[in-house]
C-alpha positions as CSV (number, residue, x, y, z in Angstrom):
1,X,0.0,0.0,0.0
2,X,1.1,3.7,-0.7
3,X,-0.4,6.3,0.8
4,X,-0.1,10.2,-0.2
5,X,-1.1,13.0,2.1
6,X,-1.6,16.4,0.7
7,X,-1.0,19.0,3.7
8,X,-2.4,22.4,3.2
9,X,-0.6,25.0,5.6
10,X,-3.6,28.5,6.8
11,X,-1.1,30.7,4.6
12,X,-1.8,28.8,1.6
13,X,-4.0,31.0,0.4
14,X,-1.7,33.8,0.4
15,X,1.9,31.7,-0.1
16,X,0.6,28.9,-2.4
17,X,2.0,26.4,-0.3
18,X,1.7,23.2,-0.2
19,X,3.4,20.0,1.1
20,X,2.9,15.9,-0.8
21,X,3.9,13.3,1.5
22,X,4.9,9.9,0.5
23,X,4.5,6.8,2.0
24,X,5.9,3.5,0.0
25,X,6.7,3.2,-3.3
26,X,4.7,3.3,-6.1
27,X,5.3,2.1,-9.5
28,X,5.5,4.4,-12.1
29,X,3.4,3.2,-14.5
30,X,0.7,3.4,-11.9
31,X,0.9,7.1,-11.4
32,X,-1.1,8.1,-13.7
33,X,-4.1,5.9,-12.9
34,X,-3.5,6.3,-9.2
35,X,-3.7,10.3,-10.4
36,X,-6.9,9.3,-12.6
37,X,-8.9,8.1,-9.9
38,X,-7.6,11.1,-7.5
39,X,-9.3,13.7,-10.4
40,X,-12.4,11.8,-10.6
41,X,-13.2,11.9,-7.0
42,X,-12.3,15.2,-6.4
43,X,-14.4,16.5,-9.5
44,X,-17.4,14.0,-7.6
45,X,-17.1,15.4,-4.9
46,X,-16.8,19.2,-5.0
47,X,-19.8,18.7,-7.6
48,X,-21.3,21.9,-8.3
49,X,-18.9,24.4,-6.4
50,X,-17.1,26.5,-8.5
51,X,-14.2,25.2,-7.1
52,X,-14.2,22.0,-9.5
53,X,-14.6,24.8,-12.3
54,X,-11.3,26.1,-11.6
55,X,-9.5,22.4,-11.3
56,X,-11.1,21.8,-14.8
57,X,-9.6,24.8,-16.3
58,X,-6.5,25.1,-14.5
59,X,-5.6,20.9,-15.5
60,X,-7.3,21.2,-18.8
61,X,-5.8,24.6,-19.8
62,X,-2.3,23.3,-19.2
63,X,-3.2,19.7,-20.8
64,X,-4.2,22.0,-24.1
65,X,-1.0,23.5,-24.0
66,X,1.4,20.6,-23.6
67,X,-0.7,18.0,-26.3
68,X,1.0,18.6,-29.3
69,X,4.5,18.7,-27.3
70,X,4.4,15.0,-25.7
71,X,6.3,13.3,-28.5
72,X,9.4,15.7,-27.9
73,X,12.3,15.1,-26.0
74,X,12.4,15.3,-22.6
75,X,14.8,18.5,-22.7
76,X,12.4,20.3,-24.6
77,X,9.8,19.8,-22.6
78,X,12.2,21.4,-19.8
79,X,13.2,24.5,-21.2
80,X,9.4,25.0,-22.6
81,X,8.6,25.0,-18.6
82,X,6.3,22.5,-19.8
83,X,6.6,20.2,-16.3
84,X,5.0,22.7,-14.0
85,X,1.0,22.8,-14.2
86,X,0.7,26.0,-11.6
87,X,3.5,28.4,-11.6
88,X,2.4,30.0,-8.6
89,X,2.3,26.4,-6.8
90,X,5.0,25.8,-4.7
91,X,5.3,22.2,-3.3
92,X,7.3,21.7,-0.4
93,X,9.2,18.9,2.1
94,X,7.1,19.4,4.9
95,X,4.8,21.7,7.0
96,X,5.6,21.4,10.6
97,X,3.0,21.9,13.3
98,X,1.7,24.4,10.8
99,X,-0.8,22.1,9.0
100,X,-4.4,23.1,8.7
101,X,-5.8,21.0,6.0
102,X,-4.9,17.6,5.1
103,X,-5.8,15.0,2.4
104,X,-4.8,11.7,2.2
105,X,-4.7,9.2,-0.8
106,X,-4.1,5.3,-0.1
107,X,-4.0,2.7,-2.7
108,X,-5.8,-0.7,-2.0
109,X,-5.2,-3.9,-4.1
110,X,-7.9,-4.8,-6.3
111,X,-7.9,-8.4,-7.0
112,X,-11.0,-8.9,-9.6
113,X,-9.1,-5.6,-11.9
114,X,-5.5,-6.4,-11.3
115,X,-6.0,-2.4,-11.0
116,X,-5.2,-0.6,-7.4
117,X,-8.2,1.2,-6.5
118,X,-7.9,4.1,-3.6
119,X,-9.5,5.6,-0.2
120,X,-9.8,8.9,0.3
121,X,-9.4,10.5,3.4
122,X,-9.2,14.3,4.6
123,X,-9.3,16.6,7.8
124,X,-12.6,17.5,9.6
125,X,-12.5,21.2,7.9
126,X,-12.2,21.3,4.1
127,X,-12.0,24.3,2.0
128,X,-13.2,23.7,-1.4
129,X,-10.4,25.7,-2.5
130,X,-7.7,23.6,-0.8
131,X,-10.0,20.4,-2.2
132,X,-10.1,21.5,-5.9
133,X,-5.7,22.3,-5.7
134,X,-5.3,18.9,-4.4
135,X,-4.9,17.0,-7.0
136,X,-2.5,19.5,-9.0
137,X,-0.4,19.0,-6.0
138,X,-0.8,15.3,-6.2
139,X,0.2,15.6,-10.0
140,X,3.3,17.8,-9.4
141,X,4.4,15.8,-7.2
142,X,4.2,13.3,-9.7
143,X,5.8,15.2,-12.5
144,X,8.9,16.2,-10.1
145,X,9.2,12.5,-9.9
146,X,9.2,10.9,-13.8
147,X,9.5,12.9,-16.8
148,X,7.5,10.6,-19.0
149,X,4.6,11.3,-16.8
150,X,4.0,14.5,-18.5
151,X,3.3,12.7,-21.8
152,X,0.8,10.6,-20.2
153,X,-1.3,13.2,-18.2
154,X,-2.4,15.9,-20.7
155,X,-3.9,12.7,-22.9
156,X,-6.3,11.4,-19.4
157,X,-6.6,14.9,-18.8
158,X,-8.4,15.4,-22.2
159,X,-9.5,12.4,-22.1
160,X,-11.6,12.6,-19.1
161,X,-12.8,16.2,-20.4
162,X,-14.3,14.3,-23.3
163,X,-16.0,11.9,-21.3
164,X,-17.3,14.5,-18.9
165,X,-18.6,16.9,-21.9
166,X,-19.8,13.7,-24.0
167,X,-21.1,10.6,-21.5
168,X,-21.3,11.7,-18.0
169,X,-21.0,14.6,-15.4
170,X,-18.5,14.4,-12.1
171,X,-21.3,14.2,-10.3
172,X,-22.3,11.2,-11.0
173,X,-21.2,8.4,-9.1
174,X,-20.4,5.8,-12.0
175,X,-18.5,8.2,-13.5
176,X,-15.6,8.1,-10.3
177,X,-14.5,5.0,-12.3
178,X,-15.9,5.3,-15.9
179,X,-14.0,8.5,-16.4
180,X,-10.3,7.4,-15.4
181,X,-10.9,4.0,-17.3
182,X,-12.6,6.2,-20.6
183,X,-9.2,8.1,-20.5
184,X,-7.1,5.2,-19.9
185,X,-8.2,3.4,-23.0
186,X,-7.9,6.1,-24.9
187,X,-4.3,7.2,-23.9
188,X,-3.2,3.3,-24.4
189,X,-4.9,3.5,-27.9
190,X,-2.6,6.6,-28.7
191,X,0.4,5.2,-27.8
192,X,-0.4,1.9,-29.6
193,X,-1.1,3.7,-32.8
194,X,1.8,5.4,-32.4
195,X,3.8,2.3,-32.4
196,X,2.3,1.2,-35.3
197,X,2.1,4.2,-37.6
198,X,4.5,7.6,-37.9
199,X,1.4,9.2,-38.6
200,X,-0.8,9.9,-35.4
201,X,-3.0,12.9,-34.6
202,X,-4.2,13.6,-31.6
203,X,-7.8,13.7,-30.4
């Protein structure tokens, strides 16, 4: 099991803040589903607040920019500052005593997928603000960690927008595993075409 807490500090509404916490390793090719699932349920979640507005644009704004950079190499996608989704986000080693607002991500084994599927857990007071940043955090976190990662995400992130728009809302519940397995698919389809052909365009 790996678990992830994502520790919001009172400032971080004026310092941008934020601290991702790892517990046990995690492969990364399961990043991006453990990510996936993270999205889904936040979106589900804050449902109608304007908060899950904001995530939306903020991941899907920086998906639309990266797409049609994920097949270069990965120095490119360094000097484009292509690896950070929130400039103003500033992820750090640890809070302290000063923690406020805390939200925890554990994977659990899922015998019948041969996917890891997760709980979600978080502090008695939550701010839909906080909520809604979590999972850029989460995905940072991520990105700091494995390069490739970056080609993977803006595809789910897409993805999942086209499912949202197309099939079903965050709000509903089906959708918490529709959406991540709809963008999933799709991503592996991508990448298999693009094994098999030098001509792929992206959807």
């Amino acid at each position: 099991m790996t678990s992830f807490h994502i520790a919001f500090a009172d400032s971080f509404e004026q310092d941008n803040t934020v601290a991702v916490l790892q517990e046990g390793e995690l492969p990364e090719f399961l990043q991006i589903w453990i990510w996936d699932l993270y999205y889904a349920s936040t979106l589900h979640a804050l449902g109608d607040n304007p908060a899950a507005a904001h995530l939306r644009e903020s991941v899907e704004g920086w998906a639309g920019t990266v797409i049609g950079n994920i097949l270069d190499p990965e120095q490119k996608f360094r000097e484009k500052g292509l690896l950070t989704i929130d400039v103003d986000l500033k992820l750090v080693d640890g809070m302290g005593d000063a923690l406020a607002e805390v939200y925890s991500v554990e994977t659990e084994d899922n015998p019948d997928s041969g996917w890891p599927d997760i709980r979600v857990a978080s502090s008695r007071t939550r701010s839909p603000n906080r909520m809604a940043y979590s999972p850029i955090a989460l995905a940072q976190h991520f990105l700091d960690q494995n390069v490739l990662f970056a080609k993977e995400l803006p595809l789910h992130i897409l993805s999942m927008r086209k499912y949202y728009d197309e099939q079903r809302p965050p709000s509903e519940d089906v959708s918490r595993m529709e959406a991540p397995l709809f963008a999933l698919n799709k991503a592996m389809k991508f990448f298999q075409d693009l094994k098999d052909s030098d001509n792929v365009t992206i959807n």
